[in-house]
C-alpha positions as CSV (number, residue, x, y, z in Angstrom):
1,X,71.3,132.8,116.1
2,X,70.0,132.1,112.4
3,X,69.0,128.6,113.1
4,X,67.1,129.5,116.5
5,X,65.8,132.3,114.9
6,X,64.3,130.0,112.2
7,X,63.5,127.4,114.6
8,X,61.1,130.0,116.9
9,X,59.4,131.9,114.0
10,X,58.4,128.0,112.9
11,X,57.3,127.2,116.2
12,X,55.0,130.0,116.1
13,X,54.0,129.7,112.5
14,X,52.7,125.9,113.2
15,X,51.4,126.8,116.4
16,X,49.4,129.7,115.6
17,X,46.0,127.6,116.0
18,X,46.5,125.6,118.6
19,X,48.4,128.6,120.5
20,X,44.8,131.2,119.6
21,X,43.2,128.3,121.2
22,X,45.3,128.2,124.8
23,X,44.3,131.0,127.3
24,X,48.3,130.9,128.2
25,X,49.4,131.5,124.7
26,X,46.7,133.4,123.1
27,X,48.7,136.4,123.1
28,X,51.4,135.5,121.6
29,X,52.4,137.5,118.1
30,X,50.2,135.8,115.6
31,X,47.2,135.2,117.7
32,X,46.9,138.4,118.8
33,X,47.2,140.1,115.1
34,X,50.7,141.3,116.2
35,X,52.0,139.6,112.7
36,X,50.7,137.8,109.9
37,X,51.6,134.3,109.4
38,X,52.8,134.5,105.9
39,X,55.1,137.4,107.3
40,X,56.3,134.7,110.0
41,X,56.6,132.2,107.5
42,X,58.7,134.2,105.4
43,X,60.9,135.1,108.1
44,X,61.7,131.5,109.0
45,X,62.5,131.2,105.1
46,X,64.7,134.0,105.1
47,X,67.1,132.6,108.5
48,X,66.9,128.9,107.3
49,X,68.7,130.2,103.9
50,X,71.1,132.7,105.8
51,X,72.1,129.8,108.5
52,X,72.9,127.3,105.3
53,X,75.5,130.5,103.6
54,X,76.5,130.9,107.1
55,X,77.4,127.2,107.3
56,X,78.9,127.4,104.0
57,X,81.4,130.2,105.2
58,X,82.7,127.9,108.0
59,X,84.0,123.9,106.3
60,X,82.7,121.4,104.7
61,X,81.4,119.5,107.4
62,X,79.5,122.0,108.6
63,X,77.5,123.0,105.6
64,X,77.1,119.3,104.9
65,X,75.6,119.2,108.7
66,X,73.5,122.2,108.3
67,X,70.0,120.7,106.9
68,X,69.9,118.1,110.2
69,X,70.2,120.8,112.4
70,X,67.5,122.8,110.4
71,X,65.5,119.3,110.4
72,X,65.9,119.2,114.5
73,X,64.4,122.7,114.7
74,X,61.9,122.8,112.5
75,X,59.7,119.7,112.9
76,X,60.1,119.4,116.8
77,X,56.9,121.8,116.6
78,X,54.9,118.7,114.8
79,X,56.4,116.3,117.6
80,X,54.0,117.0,119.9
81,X,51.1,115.7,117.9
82,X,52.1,112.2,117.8
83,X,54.5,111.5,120.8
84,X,54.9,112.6,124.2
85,X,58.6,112.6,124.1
86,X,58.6,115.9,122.0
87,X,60.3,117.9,125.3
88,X,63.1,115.1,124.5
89,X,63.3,116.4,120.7
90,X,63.7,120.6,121.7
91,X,65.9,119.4,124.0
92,X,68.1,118.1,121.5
93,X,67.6,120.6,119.1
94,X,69.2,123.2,122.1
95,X,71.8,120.3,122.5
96,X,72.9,120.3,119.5
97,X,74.5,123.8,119.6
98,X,77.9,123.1,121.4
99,X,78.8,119.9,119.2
100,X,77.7,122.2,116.5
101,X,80.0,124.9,117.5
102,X,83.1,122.5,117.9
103,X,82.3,121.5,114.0
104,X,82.0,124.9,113.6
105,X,85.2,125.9,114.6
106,X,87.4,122.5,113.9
107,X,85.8,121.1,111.6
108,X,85.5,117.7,113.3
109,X,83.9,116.5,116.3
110,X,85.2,115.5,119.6
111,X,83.1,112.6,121.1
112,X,83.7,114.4,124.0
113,X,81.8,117.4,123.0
114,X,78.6,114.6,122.7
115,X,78.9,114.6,126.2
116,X,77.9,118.0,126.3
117,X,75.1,117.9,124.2
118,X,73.3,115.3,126.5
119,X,73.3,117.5,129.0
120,X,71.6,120.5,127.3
121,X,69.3,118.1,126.3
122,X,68.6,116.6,129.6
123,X,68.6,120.2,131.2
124,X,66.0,121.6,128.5
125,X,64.2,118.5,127.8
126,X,63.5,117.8,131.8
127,X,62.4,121.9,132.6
128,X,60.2,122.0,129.6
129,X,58.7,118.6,130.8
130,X,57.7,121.0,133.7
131,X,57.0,124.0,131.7
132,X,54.1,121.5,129.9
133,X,52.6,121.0,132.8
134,X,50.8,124.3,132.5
135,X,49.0,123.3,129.4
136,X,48.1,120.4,130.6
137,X,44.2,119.9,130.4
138,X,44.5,122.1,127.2
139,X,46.9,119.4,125.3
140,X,44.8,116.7,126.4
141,X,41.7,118.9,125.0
142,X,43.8,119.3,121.7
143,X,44.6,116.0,120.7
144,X,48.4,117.0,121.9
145,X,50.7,114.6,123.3
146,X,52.9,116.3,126.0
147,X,54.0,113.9,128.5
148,X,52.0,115.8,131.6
149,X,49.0,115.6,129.2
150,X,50.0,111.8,128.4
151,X,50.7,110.3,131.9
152,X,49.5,113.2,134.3
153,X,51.5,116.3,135.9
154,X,53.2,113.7,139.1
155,X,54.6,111.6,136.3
156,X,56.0,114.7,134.6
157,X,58.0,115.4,137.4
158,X,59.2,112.2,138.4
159,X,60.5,112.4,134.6
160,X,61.6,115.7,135.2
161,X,64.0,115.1,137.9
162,X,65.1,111.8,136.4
163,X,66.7,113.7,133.5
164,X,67.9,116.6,135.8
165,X,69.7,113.6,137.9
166,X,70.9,112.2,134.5
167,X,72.3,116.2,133.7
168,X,74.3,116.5,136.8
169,X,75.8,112.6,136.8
170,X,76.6,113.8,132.6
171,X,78.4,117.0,133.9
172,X,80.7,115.1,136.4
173,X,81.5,112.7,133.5
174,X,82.2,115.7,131.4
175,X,84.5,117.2,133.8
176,X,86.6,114.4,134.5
177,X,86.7,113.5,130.9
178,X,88.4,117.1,130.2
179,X,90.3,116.9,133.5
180,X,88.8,120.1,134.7
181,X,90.3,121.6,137.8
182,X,88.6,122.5,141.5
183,X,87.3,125.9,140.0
184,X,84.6,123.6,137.8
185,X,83.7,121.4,140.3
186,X,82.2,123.9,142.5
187,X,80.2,125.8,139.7
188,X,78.6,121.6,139.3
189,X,78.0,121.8,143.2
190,X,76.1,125.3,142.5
191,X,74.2,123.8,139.3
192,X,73.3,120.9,141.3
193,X,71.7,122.9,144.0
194,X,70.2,125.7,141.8
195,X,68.3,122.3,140.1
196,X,67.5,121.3,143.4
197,X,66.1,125.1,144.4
198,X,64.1,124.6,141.0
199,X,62.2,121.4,141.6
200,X,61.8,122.4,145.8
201,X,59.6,125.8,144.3
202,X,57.4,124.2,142.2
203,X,55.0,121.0,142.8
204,X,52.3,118.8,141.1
205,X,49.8,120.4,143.3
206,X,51.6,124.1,143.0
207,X,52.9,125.8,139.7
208,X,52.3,129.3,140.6
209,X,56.2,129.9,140.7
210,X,56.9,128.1,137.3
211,X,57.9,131.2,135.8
212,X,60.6,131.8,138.1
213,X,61.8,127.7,138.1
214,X,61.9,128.1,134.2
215,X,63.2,130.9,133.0
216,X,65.1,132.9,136.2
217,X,66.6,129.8,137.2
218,X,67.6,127.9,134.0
219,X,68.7,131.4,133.1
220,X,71.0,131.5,136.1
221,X,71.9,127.5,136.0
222,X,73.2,128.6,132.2
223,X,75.7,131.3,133.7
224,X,76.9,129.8,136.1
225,X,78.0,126.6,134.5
226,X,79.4,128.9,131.6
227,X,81.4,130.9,133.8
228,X,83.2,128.2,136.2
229,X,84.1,126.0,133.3
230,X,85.6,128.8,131.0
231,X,87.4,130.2,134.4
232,X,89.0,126.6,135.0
233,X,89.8,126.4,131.4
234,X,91.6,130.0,131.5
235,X,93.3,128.8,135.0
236,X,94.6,125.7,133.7
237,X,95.8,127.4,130.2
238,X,97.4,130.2,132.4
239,X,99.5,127.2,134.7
């Protein structure tokens, strides 16, 4: 929570401008007057230094970890002024989180648990591909280097549902790798069509239900994977 704490305020912090200067975002906190950005800028301080004595309660390995993960976080938000792969970058910086937690709690990593993280950061990366291409004419008006602003909103999607195909081929990978039960291959058959739901309500030519693709149903896609994967896990711990 620290570290995506920090990670946001920064985002917000760097943004400020550029996000004054987008109708979509020009009421967010620091545009508006909501809060200052050295208050912002504090704040970010503050977490970055309580996730590193966080770390330092857990091992070794995990404090020694702790500035890469802050690294991730923090400069994604200058990403997007110089490639077009920066949805790529927060994806990783979300992806991150379960390989982290495994360190976290063994104090080693799994390379199974890498797995994982290339799904979140397929998943995240591909629906804030989408998400972009709101801001579209605005990035290109900017100087910023989203990919719908690079190559156009079509192209955005056909990247889009690349990685979401990459996600779901990942997750059966994943499963078999842990020898997960029936119980998680249906919650993959419901992620699968919740993506597919996601990508049949919005279109180049029609984002007016973006909201709902990007934050109802990633929020639902993120239960639901949760819950049938920790219900196999208890199933098989229970036989």
């Amino acid at each position: 929570m620290l570290a995506r704490s920090a990670g946001m305020a920064f985002n917000r912090w760097a943004d400020a401008e550029l996000d004054a200067a987008n109708p979509r975002t020009k009421m967010r906190a620091i545009p508006a007057g909501q809060l200052s950005r050295s208050f912002v800028g504090w704040f970010t301080l503050v977490a970055a230094v309580l996730f590193i004595a966080a770390t330092a309660q857990l091992n070794r390995l995990t404090l020694l970890l702790s500035p890469v993960v802050l690294a991730v976080l923090l400069l994604y938000s200058y990403t997007k002024r110089f490639t077009r792969w920066s949805h790529l970058v927060l994806g990783l910086g979300l992806g991150i989180a379960p390989s982290a937690a495994w360190i976290a709690i063994r104090g080693s990593l799994d390379p199974r648990i890498v797995i994982l993280t290339l799904i979140v950061l397929c998943w995240v990366g591909g629906f804030d591909m989408l998400y972009a291409c709101q801001d579209a004419e605005h990035d290109r008006t900017a100087g910023l280097k989203s990919l719908p602003a690079t190559i156009g909103i079509a192209g955005a999607f056909f990247f889009a549902r690349l990685l979401h195909l990459i996600m779901l081929a990942l997750s059966i990978w994943l499963i078999h790798l842990f020898g997960l039960g029936w119980v998680a291959w249906i919650g993959i058959a419901i992620v699968a069509a919740l993506l597919a739901y996601e990508h049949a309500i919005v279109s180049p030519t029609d984002l007016t239900r973006m909201n709902a693709a990007f934050f109802t149903m990633n929020g639902v896609i993120a239960i639901v994977f949760f819950v049938f994967v920790a219900a196999d896990l208890l199933l098989h711990h229970r036989a």
